[in-house]
Each structure stands twice: as C-alpha cells, then as structure tokens.
C-alpha positions in Angstrom: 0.0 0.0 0.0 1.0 3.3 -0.7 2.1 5.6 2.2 0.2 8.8 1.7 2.2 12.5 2.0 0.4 15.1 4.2 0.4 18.1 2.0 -0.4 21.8 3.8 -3.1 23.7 2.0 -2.3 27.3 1.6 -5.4 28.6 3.7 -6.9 28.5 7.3 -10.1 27.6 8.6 -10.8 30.4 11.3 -14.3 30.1 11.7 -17.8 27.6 10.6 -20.2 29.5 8.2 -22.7 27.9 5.8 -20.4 29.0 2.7 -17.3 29.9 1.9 -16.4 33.8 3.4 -13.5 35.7 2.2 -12.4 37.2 6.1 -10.6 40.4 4.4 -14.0 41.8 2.2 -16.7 39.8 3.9 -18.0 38.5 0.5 -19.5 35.1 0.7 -20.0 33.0 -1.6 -22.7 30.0 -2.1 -21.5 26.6 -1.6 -22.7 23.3 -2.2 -22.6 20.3 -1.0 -22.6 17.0 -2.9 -22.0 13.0 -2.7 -18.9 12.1 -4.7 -19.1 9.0 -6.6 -15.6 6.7 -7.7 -15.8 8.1 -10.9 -15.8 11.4 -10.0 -12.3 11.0 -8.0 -10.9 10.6 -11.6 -10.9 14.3 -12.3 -10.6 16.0 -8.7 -6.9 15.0 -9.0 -3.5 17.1 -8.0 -2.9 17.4 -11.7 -6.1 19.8 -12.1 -5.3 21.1 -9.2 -6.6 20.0 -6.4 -4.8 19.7 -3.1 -7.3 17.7 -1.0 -7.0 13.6 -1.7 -10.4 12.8 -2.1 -9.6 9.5 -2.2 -8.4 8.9 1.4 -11.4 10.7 2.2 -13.7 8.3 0.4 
C-alpha cells in the first residue's frame, strides 16, 4: 500500500459559516454540498489542481 504525504493547504479555517467567506472583504460566496461518486475521484486529482486527496477521504 502506498504511504500517503500530508500536503499543507495554503489557507486557514478560522471560523464555521454555511459558505465559503473571504475574512478580508466579507463577500460570501454559495456553496454546495454534494456526494462524490468513484468516478468522480478521476478528475478531482493534484494534476487539475486539487490539493485535497479525495480518495483517502472516500
């Protein structure tokens, strides 16, 4: 099995909303929420860049 790499994402989490907020303008901005099937783990991959591993999440 292949070890996995922890990879640090370039933002923080500071608090919970019910969207995404940008803390320096206050915009927010919808977000949705959605199952993710196998096939859709083909194209959320580091090379379109992503930075999350889906795949250790499913």
């Amino acid at each position: 099995m292949k070890k996995s790499q922890k990879t640090g994402l370039d933002f923080e989490v500071d608090k919970l909303t019910n969207s995404i907020e940008n803390i320096v303008t206050g915009d927010s901005f919808a977000t949705d929420i959605s199952i993710i099937s196998i096939s859709d783990l083909k194209t959320v991959i580091k090379k379109n860049g992503w930075q999350f591993d889906w795949r250790l999440e499913l």
